[in-house]
Backbone atoms as SQL, in Angstrom:
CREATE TABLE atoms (id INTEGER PRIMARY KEY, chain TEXT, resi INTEGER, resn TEXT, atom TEXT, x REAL, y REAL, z REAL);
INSERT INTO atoms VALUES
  (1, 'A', 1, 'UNK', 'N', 4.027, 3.914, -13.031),
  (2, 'A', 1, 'UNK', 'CA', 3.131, 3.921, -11.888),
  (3, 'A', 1, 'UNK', 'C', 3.878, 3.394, -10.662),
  (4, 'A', 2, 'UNK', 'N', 3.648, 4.080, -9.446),
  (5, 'A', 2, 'UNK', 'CA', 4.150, 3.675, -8.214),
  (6, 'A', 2, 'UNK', 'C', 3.394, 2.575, -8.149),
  (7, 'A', 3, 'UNK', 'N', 4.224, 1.621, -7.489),
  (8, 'A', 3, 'UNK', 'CA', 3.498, 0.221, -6.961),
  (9, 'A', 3, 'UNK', 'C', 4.235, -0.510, -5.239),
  (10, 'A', 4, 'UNK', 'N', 3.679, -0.457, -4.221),
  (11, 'A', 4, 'UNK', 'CA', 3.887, -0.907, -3.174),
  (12, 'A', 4, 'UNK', 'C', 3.716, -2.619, -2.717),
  (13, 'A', 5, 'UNK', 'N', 4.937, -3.170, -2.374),
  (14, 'A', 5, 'UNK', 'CA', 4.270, -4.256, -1.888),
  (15, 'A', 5, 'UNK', 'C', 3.439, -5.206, -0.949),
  (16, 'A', 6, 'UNK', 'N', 2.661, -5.821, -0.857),
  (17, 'A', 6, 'UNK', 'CA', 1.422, -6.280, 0.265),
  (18, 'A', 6, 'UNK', 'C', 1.679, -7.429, 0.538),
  (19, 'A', 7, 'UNK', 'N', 1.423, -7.730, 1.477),
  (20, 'A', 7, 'UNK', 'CA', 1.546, -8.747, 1.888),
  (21, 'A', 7, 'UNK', 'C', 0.030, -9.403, 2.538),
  (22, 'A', 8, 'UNK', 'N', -0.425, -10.768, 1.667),
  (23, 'A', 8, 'UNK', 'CA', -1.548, -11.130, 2.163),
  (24, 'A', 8, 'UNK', 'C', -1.605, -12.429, 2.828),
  (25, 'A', 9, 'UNK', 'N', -2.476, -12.682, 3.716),
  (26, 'A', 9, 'UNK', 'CA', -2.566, -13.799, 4.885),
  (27, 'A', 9, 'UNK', 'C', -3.547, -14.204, 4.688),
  (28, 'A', 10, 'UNK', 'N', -3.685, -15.430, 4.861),
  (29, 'A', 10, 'UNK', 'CA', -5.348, -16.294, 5.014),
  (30, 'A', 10, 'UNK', 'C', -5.355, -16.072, 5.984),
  (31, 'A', 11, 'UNK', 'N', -6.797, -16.123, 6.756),
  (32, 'A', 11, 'UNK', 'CA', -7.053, -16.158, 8.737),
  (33, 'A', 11, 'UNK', 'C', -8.571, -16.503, 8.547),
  (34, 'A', 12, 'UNK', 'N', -8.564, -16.986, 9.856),
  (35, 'A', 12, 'UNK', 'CA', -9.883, -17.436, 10.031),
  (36, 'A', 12, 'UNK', 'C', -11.061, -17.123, 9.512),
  (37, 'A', 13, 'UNK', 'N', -11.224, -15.721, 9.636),
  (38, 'A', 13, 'UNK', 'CA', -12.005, -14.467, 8.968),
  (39, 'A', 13, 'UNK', 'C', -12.187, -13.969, 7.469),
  (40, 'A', 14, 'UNK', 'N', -10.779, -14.688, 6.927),
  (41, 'A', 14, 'UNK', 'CA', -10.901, -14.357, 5.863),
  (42, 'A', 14, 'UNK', 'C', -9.127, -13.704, 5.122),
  (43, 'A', 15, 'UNK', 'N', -9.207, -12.987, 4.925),
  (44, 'A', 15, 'UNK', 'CA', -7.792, -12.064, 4.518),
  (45, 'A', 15, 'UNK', 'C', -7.521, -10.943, 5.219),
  (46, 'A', 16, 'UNK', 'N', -5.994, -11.059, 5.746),
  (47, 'A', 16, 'UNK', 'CA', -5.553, -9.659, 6.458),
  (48, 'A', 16, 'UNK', 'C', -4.152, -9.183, 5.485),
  (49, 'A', 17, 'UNK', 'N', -4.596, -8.239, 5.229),
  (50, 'A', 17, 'UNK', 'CA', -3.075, -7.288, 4.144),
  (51, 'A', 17, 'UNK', 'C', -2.583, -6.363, 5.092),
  (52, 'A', 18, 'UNK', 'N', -0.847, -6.356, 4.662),
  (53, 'A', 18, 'UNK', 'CA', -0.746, -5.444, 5.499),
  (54, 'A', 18, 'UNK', 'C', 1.129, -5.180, 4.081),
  (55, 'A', 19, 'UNK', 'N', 1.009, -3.852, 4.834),
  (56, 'A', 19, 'UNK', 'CA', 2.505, -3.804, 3.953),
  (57, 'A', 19, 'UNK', 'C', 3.958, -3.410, 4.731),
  (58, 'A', 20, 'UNK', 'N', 4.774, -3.892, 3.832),
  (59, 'A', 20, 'UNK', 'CA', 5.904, -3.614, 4.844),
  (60, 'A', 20, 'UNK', 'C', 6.365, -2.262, 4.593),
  (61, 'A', 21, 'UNK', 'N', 6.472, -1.331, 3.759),
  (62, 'A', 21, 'UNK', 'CA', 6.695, -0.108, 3.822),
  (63, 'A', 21, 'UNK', 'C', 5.774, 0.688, 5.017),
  (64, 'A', 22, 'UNK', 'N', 4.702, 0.436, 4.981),
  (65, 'A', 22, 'UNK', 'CA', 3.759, 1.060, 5.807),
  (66, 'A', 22, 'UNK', 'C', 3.115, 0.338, 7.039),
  (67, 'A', 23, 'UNK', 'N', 4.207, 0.426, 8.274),
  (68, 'A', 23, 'UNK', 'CA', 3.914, -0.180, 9.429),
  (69, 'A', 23, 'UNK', 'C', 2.342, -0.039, 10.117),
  (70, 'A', 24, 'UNK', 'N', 1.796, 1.144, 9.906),
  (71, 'A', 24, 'UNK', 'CA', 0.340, 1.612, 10.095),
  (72, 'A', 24, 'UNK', 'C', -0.392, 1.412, 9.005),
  (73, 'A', 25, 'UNK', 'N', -0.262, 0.676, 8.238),
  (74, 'A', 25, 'UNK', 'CA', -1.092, 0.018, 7.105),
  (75, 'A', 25, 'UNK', 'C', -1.780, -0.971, 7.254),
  (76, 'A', 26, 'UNK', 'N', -2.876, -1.164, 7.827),
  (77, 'A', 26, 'UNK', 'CA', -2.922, -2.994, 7.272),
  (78, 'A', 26, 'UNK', 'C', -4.953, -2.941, 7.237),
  (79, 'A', 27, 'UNK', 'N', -5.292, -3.767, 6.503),
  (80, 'A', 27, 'UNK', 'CA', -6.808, -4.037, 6.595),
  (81, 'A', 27, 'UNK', 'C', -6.971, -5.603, 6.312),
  (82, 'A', 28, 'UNK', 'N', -8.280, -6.149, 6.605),
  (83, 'A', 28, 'UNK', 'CA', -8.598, -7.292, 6.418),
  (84, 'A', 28, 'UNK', 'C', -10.169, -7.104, 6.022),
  (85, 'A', 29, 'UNK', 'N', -9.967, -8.317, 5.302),
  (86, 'A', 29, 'UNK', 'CA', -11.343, -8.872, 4.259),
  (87, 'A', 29, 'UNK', 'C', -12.026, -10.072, 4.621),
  (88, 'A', 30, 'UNK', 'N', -13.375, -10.562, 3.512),
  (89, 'A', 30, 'UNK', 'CA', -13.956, -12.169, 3.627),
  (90, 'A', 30, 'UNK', 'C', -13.176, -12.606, 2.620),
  (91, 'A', 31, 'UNK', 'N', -13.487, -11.494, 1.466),
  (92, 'A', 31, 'UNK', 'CA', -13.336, -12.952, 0.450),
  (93, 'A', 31, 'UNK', 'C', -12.262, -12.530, -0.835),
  (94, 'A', 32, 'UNK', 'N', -11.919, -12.811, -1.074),
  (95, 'A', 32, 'UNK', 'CA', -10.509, -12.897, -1.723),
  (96, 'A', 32, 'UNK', 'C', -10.500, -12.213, -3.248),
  (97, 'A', 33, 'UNK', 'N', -11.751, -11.401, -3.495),
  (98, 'A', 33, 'UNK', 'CA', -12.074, -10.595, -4.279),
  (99, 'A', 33, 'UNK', 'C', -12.168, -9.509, -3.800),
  (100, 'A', 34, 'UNK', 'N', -11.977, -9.111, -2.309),
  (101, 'A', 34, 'UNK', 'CA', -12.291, -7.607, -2.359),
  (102, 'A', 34, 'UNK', 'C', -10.701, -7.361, -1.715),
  (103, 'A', 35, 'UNK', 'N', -9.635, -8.505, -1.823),
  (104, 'A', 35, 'UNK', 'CA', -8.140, -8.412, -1.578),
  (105, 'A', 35, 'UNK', 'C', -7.683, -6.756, -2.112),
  (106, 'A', 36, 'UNK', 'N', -7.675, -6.950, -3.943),
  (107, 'A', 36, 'UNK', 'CA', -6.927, -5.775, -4.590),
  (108, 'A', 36, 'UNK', 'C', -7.620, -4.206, -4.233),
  (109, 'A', 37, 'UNK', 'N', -9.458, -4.567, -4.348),
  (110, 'A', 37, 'UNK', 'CA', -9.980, -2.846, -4.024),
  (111, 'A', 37, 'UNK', 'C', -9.276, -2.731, -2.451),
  (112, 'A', 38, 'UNK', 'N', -9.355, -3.123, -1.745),
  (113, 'A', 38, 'UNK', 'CA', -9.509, -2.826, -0.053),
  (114, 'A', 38, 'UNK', 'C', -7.579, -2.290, 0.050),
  (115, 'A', 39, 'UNK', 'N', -6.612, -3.436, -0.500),
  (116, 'A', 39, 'UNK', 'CA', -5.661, -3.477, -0.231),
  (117, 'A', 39, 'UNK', 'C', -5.039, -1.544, -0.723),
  (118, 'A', 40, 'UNK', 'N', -5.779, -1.467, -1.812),
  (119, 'A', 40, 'UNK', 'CA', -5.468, -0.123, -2.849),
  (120, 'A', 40, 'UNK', 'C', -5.915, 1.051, -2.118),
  (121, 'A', 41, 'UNK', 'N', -7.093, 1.033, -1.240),
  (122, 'A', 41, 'UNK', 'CA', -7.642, 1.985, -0.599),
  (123, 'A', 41, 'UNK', 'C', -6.876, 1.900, 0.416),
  (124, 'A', 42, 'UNK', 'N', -6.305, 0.779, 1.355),
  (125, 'A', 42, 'UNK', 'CA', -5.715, 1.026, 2.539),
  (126, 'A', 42, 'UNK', 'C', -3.997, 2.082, 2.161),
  (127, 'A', 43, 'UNK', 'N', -3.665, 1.159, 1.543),
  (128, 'A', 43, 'UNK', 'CA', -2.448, 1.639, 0.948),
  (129, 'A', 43, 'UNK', 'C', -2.190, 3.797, 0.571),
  (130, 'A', 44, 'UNK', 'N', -3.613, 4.138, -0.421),
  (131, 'A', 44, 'UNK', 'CA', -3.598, 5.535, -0.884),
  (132, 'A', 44, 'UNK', 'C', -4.242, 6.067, 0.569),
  (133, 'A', 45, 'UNK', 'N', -4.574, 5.322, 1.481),
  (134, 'A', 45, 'UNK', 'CA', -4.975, 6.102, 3.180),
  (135, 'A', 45, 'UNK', 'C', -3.997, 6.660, 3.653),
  (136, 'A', 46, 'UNK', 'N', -3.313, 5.410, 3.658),
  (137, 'A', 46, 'UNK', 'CA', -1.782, 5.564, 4.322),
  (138, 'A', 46, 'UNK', 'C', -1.023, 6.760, 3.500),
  (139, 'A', 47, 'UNK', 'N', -0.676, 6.872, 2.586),
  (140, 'A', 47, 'UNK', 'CA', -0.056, 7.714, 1.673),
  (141, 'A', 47, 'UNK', 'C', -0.146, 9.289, 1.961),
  (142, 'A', 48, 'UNK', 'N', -1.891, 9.083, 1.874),
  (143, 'A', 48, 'UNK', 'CA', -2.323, 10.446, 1.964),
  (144, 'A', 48, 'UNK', 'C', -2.209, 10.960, 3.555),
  (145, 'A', 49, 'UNK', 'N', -2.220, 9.869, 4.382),
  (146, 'A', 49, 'UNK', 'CA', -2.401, 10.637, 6.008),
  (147, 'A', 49, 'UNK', 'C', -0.404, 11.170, 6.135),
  (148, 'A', 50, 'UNK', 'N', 0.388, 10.220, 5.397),
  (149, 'A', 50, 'UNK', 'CA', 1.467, 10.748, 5.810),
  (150, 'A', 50, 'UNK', 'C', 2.007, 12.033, 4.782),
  (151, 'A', 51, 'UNK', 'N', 1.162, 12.247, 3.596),
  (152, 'A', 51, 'UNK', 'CA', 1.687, 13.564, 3.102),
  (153, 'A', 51, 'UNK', 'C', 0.742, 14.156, 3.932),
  (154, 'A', 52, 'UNK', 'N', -0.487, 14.361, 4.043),
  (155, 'A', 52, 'UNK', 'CA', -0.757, 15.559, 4.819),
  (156, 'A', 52, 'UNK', 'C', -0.296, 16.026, 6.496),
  (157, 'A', 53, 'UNK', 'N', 0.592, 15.053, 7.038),
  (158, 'A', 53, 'UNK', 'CA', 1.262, 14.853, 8.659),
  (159, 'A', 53, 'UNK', 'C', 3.031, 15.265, 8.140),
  (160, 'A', 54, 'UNK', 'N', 3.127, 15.456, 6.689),
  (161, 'A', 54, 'UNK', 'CA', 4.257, 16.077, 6.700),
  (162, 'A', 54, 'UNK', 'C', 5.261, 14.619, 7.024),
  (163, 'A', 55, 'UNK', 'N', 4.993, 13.216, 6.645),
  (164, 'A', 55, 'UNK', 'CA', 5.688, 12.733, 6.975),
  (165, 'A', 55, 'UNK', 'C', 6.239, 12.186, 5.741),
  (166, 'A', 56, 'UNK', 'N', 7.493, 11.073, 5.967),
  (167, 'A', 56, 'UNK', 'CA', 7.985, 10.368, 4.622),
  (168, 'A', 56, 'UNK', 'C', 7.539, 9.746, 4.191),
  (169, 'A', 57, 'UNK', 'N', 7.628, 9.717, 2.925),
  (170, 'A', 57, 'UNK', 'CA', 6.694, 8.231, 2.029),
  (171, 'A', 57, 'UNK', 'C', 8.281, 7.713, 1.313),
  (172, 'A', 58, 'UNK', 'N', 8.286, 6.538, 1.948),
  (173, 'A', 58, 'UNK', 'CA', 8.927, 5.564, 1.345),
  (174, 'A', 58, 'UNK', 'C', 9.104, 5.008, 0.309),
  (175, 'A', 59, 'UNK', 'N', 10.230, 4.888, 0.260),
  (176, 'A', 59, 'UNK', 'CA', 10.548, 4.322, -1.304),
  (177, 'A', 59, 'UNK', 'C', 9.898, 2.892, -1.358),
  (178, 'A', 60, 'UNK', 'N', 9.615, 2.652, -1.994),
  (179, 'A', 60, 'UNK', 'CA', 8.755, 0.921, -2.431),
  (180, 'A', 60, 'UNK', 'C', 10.089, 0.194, -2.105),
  (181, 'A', 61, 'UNK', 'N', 9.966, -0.967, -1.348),
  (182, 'A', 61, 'UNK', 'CA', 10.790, -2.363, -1.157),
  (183, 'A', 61, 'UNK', 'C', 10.201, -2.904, -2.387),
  (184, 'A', 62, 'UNK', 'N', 11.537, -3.991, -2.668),
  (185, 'A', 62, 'UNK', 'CA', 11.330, -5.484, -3.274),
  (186, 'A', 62, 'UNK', 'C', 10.466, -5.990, -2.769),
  (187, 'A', 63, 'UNK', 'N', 9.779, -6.591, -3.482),
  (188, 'A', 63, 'UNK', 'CA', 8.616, -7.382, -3.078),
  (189, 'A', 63, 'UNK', 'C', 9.079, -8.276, -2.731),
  (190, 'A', 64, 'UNK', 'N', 9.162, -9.084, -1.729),
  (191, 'A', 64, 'UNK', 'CA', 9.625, -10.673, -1.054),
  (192, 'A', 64, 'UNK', 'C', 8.777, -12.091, -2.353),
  (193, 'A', 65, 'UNK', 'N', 9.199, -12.398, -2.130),
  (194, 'A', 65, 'UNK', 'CA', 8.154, -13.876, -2.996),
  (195, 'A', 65, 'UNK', 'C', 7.163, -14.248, -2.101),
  (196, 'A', 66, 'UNK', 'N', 6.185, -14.399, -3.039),
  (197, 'A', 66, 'UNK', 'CA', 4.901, -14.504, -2.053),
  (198, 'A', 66, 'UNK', 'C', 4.024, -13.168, -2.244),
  (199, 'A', 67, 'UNK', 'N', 4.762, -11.987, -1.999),
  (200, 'A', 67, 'UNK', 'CA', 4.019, -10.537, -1.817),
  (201, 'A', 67, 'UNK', 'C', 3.485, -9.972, -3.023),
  (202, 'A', 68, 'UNK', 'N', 2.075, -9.151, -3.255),
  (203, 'A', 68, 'UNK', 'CA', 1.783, -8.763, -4.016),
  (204, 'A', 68, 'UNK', 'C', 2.341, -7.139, -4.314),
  (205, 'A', 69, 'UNK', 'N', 1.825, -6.916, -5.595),
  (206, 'A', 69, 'UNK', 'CA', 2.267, -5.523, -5.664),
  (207, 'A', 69, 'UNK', 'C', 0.893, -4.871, -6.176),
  (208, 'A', 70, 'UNK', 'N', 0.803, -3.705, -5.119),
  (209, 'A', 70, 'UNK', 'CA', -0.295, -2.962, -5.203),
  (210, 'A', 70, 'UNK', 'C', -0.521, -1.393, -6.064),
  (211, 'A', 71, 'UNK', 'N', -0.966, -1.098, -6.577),
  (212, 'A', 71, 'UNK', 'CA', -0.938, 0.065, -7.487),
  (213, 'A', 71, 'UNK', 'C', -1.429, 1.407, -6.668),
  (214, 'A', 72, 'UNK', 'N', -0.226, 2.674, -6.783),
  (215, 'A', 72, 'UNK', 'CA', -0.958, 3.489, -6.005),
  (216, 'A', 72, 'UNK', 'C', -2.233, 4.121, -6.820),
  (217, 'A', 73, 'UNK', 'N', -3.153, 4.891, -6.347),
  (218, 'A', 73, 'UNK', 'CA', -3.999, 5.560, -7.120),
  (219, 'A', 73, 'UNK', 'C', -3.449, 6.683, -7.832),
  (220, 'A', 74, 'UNK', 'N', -4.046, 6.560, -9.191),
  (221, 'A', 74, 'UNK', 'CA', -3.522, 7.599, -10.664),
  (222, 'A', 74, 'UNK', 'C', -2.829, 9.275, -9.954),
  (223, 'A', 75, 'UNK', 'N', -3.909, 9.549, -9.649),
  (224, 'A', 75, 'UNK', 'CA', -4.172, 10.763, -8.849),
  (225, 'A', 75, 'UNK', 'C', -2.679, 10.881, -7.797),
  (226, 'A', 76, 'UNK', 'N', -3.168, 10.233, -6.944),
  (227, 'A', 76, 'UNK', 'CA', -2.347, 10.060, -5.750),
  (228, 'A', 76, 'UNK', 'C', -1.132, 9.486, -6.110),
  (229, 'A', 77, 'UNK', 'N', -1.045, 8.736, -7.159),
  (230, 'A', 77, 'UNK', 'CA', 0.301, 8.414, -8.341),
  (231, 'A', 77, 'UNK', 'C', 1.262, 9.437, -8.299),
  (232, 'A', 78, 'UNK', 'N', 0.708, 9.759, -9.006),
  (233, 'A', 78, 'UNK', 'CA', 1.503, 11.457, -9.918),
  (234, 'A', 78, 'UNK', 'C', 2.390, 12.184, -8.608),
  (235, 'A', 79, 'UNK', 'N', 1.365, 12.446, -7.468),
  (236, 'A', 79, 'UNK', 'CA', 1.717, 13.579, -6.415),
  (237, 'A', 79, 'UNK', 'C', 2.786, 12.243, -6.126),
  (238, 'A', 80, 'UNK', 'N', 2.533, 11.144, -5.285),
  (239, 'A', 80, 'UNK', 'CA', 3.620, 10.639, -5.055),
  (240, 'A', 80, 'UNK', 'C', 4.757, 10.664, -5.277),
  (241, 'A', 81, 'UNK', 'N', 4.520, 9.963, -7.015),
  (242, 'A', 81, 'UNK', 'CA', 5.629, 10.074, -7.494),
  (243, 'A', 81, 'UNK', 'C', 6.674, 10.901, -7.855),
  (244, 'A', 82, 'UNK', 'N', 6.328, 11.821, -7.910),
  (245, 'A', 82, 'UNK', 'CA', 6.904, 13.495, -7.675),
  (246, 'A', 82, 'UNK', 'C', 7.709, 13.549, -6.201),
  (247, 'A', 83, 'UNK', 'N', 7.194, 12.960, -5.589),
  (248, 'A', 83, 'UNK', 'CA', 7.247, 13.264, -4.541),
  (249, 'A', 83, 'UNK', 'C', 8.483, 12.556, -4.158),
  (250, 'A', 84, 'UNK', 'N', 8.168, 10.973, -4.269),
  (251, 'A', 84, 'UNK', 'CA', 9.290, 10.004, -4.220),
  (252, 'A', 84, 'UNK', 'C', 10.459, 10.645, -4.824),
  (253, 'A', 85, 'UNK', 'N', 10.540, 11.080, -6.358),
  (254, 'A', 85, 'UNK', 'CA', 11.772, 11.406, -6.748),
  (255, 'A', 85, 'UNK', 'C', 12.165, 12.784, -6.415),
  (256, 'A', 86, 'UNK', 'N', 11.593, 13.912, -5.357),
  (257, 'A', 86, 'UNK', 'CA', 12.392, 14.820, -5.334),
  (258, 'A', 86, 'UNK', 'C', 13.319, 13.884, -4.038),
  (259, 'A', 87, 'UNK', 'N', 12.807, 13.006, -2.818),
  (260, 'A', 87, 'UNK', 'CA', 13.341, 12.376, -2.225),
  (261, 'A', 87, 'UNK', 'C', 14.655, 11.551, -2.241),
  (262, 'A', 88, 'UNK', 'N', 14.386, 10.737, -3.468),
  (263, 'A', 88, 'UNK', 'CA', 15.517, 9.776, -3.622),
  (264, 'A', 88, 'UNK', 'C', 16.861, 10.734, -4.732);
């Protein structure tokens, strides 16, 4: 399974994720349970707006310490990952 890494912040509000592969990625939350759904949906957004814009999808970075790793969706997995390795 493709897995991307996230990066999450406490803030006033609550939680802001954002990832470093995906500069136009980022969402924020309250509460620290809806971190993994929200982070997973922002992430397969991103994915999907840049295969359908014809753009690159990046190879996954090392996760820094600290950063989580997010799972792409099954679905959106597969095409990725296909995708990633005709790339690399």
């Amino acid at each position: 399974m493709v897995k991307y890494p996230a990066i999450v912040e406490e803030v006033e509000t609550g939680y802001s994720i954002t990832f470093p592969d995906f500069p136009e990625a980022s969402v924020a939350c309250r509460l620290q349970s809806e971190i993994d759904v929200l982070a997973r949906k922002c992430l397969n957004t991103a994915l999907e707006f840049r295969k359908e814009m014809n753009l690159k999808i990046p190879r996954p970075s090392r996760p820094a310490r600290g950063q989580m790793l997010i799972d792409v969706d099954i679905e959106l997995g597969c095409e990725a990952a296909a995708e990633l390795a005709a790339l690399w």
